[in-house]
N, C-alpha and C positions, 0 to 999 in steps of 0.2 A: 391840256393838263389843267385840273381845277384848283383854282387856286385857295389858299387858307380863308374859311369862312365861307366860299361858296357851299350854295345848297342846290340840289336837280328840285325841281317842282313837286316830283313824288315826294321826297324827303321832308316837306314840310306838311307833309300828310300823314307819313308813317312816323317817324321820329323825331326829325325838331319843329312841331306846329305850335299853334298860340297854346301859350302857358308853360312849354315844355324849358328845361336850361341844356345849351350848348355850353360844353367846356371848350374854349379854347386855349394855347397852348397859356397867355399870359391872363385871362381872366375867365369867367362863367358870365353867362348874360342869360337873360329871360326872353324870350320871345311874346309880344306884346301883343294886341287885342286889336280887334276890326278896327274898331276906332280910332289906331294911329295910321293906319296902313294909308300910303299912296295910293289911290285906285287910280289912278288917270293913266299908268303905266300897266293896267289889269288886263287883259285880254279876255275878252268874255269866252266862255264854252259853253256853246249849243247842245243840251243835249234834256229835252222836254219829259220825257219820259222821267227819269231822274229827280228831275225839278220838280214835278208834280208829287213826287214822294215824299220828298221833303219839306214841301210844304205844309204835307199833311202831319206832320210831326212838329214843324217852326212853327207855323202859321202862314196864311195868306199874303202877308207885308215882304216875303223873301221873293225878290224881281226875278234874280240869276244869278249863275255860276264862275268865277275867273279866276285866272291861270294867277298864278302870284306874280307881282311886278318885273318886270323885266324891259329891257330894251332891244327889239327886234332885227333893230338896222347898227346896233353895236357889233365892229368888226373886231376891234382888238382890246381883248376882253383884259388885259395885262397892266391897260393902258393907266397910267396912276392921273392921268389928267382929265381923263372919262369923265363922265356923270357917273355919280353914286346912287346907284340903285339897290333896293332889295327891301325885303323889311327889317322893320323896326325894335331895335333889341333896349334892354337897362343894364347894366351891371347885376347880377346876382346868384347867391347871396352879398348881403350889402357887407359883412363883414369881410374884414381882411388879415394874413397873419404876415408877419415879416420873415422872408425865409431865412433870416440871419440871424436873429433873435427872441426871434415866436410870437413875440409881441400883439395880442387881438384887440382891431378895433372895426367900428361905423367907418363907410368910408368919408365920410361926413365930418369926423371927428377934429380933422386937424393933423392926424398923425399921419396920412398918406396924402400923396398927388398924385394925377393923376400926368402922366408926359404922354404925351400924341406926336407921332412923326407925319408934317404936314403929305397928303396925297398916299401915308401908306397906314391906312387905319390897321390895319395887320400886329403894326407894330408899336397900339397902342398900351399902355401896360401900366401897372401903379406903381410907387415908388414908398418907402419907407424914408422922409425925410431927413428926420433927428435920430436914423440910428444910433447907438455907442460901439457896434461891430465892422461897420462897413460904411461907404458911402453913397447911399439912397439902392440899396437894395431891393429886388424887387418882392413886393406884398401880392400874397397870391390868396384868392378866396378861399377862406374854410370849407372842409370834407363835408359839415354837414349842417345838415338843413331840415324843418320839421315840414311833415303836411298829415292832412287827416282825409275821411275817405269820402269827406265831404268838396273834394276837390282843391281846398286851402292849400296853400303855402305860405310858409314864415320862416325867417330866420331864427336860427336856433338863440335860445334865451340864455346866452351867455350870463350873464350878470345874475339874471336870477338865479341859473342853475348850479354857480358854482357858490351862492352865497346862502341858496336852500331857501330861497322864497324870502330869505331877509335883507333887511338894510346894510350895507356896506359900514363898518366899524369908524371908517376913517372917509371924508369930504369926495375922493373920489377914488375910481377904482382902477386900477392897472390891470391886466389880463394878459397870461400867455397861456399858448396852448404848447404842451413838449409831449415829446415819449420819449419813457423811459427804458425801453424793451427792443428787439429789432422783429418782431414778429411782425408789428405793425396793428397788433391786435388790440379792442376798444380798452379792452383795462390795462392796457400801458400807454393809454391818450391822458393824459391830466391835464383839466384845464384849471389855472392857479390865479389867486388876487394877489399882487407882489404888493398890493397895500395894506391887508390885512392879513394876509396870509394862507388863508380859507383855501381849501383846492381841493377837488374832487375830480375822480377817475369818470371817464365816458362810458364804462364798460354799465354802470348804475341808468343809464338813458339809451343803451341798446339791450339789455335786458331784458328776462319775460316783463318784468314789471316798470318797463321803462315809462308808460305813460303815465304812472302814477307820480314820478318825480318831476312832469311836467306840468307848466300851467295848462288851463283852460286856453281850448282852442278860439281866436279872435275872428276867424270867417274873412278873412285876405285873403281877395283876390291881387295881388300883383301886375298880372298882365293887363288889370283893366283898370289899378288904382283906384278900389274900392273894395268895400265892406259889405258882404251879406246884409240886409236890412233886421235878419229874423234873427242872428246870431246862429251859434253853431253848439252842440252839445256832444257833437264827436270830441273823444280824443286824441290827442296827438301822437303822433308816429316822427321817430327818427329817420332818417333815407338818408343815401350818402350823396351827392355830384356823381350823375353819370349811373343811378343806380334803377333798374328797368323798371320796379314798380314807380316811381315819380311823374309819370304821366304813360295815359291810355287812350290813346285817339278812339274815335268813335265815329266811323264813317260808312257811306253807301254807295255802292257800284253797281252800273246799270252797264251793258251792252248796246251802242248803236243799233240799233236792227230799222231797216225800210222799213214804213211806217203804211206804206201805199205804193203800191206798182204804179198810179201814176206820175208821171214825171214834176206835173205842177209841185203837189203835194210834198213831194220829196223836195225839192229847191225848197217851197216854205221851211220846210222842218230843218234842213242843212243852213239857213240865213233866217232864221227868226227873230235873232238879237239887234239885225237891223228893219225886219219889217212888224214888230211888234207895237212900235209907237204909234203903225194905222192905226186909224179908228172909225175913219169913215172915206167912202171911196174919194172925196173929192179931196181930201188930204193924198191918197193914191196915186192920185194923177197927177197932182204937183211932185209928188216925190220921184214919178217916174220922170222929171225932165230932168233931173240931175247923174251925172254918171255913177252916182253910188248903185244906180237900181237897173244896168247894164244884163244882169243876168236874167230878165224879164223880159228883154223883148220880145220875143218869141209869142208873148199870151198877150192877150185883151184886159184892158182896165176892169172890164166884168169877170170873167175871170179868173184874175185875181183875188178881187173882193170875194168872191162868192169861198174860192179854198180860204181866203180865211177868217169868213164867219164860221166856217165847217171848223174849221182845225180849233178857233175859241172854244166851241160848242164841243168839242172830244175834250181838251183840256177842263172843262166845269164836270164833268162825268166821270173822268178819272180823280179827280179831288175826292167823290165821297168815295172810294174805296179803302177797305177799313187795316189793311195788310201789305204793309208800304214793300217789304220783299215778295211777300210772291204776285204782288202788280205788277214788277220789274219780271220775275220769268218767268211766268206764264207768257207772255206774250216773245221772249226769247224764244222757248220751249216752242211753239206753233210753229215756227219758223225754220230752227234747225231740223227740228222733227219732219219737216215736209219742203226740203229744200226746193224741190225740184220747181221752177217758172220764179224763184223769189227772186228780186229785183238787187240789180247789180249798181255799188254805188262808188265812190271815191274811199270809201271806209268799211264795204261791203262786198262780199263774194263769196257764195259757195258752191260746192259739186261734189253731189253724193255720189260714193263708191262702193264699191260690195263689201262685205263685211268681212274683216279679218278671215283669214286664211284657219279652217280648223276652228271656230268658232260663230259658225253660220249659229248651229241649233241656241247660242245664245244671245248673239246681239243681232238685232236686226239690217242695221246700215252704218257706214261709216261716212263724214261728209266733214269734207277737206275745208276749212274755214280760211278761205287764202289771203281774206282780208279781214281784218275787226278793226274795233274802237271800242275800249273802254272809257270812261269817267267814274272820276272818281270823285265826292265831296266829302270834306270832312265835318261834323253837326258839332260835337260836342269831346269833351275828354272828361277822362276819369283820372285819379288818383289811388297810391293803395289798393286797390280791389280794382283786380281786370275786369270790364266787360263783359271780354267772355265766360265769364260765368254763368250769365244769363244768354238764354234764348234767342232773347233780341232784343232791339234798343227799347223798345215799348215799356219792358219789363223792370228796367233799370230803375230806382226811384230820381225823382225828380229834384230830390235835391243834394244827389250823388252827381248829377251833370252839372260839369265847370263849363258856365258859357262864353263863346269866345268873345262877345262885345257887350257894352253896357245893358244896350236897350235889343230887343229882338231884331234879329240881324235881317237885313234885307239884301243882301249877297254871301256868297259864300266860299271859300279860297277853293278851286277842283285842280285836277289835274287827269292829261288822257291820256292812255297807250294807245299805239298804231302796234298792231302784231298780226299774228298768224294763229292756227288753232286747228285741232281736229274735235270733232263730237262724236261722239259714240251710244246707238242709241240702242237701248237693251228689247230685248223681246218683253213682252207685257206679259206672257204666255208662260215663260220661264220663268220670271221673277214669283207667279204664281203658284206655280207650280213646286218649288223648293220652299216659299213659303209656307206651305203644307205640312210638311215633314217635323216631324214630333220635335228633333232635336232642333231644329231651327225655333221654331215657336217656345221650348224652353231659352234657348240662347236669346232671344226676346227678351222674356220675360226676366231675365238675370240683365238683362243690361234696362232696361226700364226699374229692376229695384234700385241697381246703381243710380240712376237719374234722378230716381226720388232722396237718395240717401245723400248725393254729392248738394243738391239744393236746400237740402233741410240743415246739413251741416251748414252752408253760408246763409241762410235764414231767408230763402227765395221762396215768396207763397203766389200761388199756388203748388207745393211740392212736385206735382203730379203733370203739369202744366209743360208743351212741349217739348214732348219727347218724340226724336225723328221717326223712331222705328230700324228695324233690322236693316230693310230693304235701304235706307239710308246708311247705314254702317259699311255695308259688304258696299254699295258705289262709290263711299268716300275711301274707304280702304283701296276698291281697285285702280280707286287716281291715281293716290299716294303712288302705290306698286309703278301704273306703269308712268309714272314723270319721273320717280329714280331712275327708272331703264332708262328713259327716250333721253333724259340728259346725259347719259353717258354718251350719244352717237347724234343728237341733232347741233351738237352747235351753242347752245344755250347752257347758263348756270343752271343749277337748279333751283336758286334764289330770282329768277328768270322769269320760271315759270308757273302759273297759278292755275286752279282748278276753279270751277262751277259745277256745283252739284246740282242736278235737277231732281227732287223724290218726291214725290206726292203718290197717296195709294186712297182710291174711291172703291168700296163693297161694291156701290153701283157702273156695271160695266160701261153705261152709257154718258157717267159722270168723267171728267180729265181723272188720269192718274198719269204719273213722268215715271222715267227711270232713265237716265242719261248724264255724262260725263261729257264739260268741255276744256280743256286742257289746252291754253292759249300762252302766249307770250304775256308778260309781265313788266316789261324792261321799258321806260320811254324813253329810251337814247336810239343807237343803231342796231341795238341787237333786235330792235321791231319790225327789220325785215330779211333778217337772214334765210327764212324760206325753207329750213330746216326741219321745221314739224309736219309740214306740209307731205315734204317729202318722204317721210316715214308713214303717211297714210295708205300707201300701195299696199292690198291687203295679202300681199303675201309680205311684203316687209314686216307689216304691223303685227300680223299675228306670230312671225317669228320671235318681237317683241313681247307680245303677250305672254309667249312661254318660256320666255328668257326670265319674265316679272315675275311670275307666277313662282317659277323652278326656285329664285332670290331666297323667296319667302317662305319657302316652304321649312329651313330648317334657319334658323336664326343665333348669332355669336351668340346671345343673351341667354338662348336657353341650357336649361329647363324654366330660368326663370320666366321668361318673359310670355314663354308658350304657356307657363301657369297662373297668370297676372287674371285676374278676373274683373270684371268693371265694378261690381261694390264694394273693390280696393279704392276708394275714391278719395286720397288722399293727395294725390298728383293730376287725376283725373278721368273723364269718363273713359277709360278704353279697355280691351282684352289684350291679345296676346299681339303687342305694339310699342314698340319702342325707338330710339334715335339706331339701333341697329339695322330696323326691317322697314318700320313705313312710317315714322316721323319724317316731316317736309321741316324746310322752314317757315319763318314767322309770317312772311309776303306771302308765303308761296298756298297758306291753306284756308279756307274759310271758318275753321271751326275751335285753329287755335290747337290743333293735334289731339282734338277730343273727338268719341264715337269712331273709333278704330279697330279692326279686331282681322288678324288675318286668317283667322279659320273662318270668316264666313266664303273665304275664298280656298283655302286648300285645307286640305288637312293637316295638324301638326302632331309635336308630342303627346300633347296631354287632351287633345278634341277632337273627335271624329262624328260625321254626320251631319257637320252644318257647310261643308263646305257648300260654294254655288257651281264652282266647276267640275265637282267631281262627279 
């Protein structure tokens, strides 16, 4: 059972990572910056391909990847007399309200303590000392908190806010915050100066015109205890504790894949974090008399050395490439795509199978992924404005990315899943061939003016820049389709399990084009080997599947709406006829963030006919 304040390793990737505020039940805390972190409790993650992507985005000074702190040989994890591990939180917001008298202050100020119950931080919590209601009540942090889209966060400017940017009447100022209303709604939040009297409704600071009643943004970073150098001209946004635009992770995920059918080359690449400090063989040789370099014996001190000048010489080659995503799958793609002799590892396994049942003429093979390895690194976060809005991390401006440590990081917090996975790999020939068809090439072209219209609305230039294409929409659509199926019957949430899309489309036939779906597990606890998806790969299972997916979608709760959603409604987002009814996943579970959706490129519905792919 997890106890209060644990986090799984993923979690501080997708939702409480550097910068982000955990509520806990007696306080809020910030989650702090490389620079405090423990590493000697880090556990490195091997995983090069990856590494080299993100260096090409960090820079050269980033070594490697590790697991966030933890203790490996800790049995009893309960235990209040353990060593305390994990990372490194602050209080915040630094403000506090008395829950008995409303009373706001600094927690700084004097008016709170702080009581800690020795061995059980759990039950650490603040106290309102001099209440006149109660006796040392607990002070619980204020609802809210300001940040800008420049990644900042501050506490909210009480003092000024309630006194309108002026001086306090009287030497100091008293503050409570109360409602008056039971809605819970901002204009019945008043926060009031019991010294002067002055008080003003919060409903004026969540407003359209809220940032106007705000000061100028100071460019705080918190989790790193520092200041922008260049200052900040965004302004300020109200966010509540707990409220999902407040922080946007920004991270990259690569697939393990055999890197080489030889056996050497594979050990390098699975133990690189410890034979990376070669340099030269006669360093090699001394290191092999020690038991750390056991997995070696088998090979020659030449050898050795020579895989890995080879393997330095691949990693200098992969650095100038200019497209840190599709370096990571294109070289997936080669592999799934042509399973047949690929090399079998501790993390790796596949076996191609015939292709769904009833859907030969359109997918070409099916290949059971019985083993994988994800990694995951997280680079950077956002605030206020998601991500995904943009394309890719490239696109983002650079000084919308909140960095997680002072100075350019030279490691980076990852995390990996062990799971299972099927791929699905489409005919080149079909996808071709439907691409033809009049109505398809309009449905194109309506979802590319969306793309230009949803970017020019967020002010993303080049407007026109990055757009997947069709043949992308109908493969991201048929994931969605069949991972609502397969988690109804394999075993897995559907919060479980994630997609990989692969689309790429070359005029020149002789050039790569992809078109393939991998639909893997998600989860790094136990549910990474329940063996579930696997088993739904028998192609008569699976294409029973396929048309259970298919059959879902065809008519939707939502409609007529939803079948008539057009993508240059792009007010919520790029899609057509796609909603949390028919083929929204969740947030883990999609790469795009539930944009470029559309189920008529897959069946027919009410209001579209002609673009289907299966019909």
């Amino acid at each position: 059972m997890i106890k209060l304040g644990d986090l799984r390793p993923s979690q501080l990737l997708y939702t409480f990572g550097i910068g982000s505020l955990i509520d806990l039940p007696n306080m809020s805390v910030l989650v702090m910056g490389l620079d405090d972190w423990d590493t000697s409790r880090c556990q490195p993650v091997t995983e090069e391909r990856l590494l080299a992507a993100l260096r090409l985005r960090l820079g050269s000074q980033l070594q490697k990847l590790s697991m966030p702190p933890f203790d490996p040989d800790a049995k009893d994890h309960d235990n209040p007399f353990g060593p305390q591990i994990g990372v490194p939180v602050v209080p915040f917001p630094r403000w506090l309200r008395c829950s008995r008298c409303n009373h706001i202050s600094t927690v700084d100020s004097g008016l709170f303590k702080l009581k800690s119950v020795p061995y059980y931080p759990d039950r650490t919590r603040y106290v309102h000392i001099n209440c006149n209601k109660a006796k040392e009540p607990p002070a619980l942090p204020v609802r809210f908190v300001v940040a800008c889209k420049n990644g900042h966060l501050h506490d909210f400017p009480w003092t000024d806010y309630v006194h309108r940017g002026q001086r306090c009447s009287e030497k100091t100022s008293v503050l409570i915050l109360k409602e008056v209303g039971v809605s819970g709604e901002a204009s019945d939040i008043i926060v009031k100066c019991e010294s002067c009297g002055m008080e003003r409704r919060m409903g004026d600071a969540l407003g359209p015109g809220g940032s106007d009643v705000l000061p100028s943004c100071k460019a705080w970073h918190p989790h790193l205890r520092t200041r922008d150098k260049d200052g900040c001209s965004e302004p300020l946004r109200v966010t509540l504790l707990g409220a999902s635009n407040a922080w946007f992770p920004i991270t990259l995920s690569a697939i393990s894949i055999p890197n080489s059918a030889t056996r050497l080359i594979q050990i390098l690449h699975d133990n690189w974090a410890t034979l990376e400090p070669v340099t030269s063989l006669d360093i090699l040789r001394a290191f092999r008399q020690t038991p750390f370099f056991s997995f070696l014996t088998e090979f020659s001190d030449e050898e050795i050395w020579d895989a890995i000048v080879k393997k330095r010489a691949s990693e200098d080659q992969a650095d100038t490439r200019d497209n840190e995503e599709e370096s990571l799958k294109i070289p997936e793609w080669e592999v799934f795509s042509n399973p047949e002799g690929s090399p079998v590892t501790d993390d790796f396994k596949l076996r191609a199978v015939a292709p769904p049942a009833g859907y030969e003429k359109f997918i070409e093979k099916t290949v059971l992924v019985e083993r994988i390895r994800e990694v995951r690194a997280i680079m950077n976060f956002t605030r206020i404005e998601s991500p995904g809005d943009f394309m890719d991390g490239d696109e983002i401006p650079e000084e919308r990315l909140a960095p997680l440590s002072r100075k350019d990081p030279t490691w980076l917090p990852a995390a990996e899943v062990h799971g299972e996975g099927l791929f699905l790999h489409f005919k080149e020939s079909a996808i071709r061939e439907w691409y033809e068809k009049r109505a398809v090439k309009k449905r194109n072209q309506l979802f590319f003016t969306g793309h230009i219209g949803w970017r020019k609305m967020r002010k993303i230039e080049p407007n026109d820049h990055g757009f997947p294409s069709l043949r992308y929409v109908m493969l991201h659509s048929f994931a969605h389709g069949l991972m609502r199926q397969l988690s109804i019957e394999c075993g897995y949430t559907a919060a479980s399990i994630r997609e990989r899309i692969y689309s790429r489309y070359s005029e020149d036939p002789e050039e790569l084009s992809m078109a393939g779906i991998l639909i893997y597990t998600a989860a790094s606890d136990s549910e990474g080997t329940l063996g579930g998806l696997v088993n739904l790969g028998d192609p008569e299972t699976l294409g029973r599947h396929i048309d259970q997916a298919l059959e879902q979608i065809r008519v939707c709760a939502s409609d007529p709406l939803c079948a008539e959603h057009l993508p240059t409604e792009n007010t919520t987002g790029i899609h057509g006829a796609a909603c949390h009814a028919c083929l929204f996943a969740p947030e883990t579970s999609c790469e795009r963030g539930n944009k470029y959706l559309d189920r008529a490129t897959l069946v027919e519905t009410f209001s579209m006919q002609g673009t289907a792919f299966f019909e």
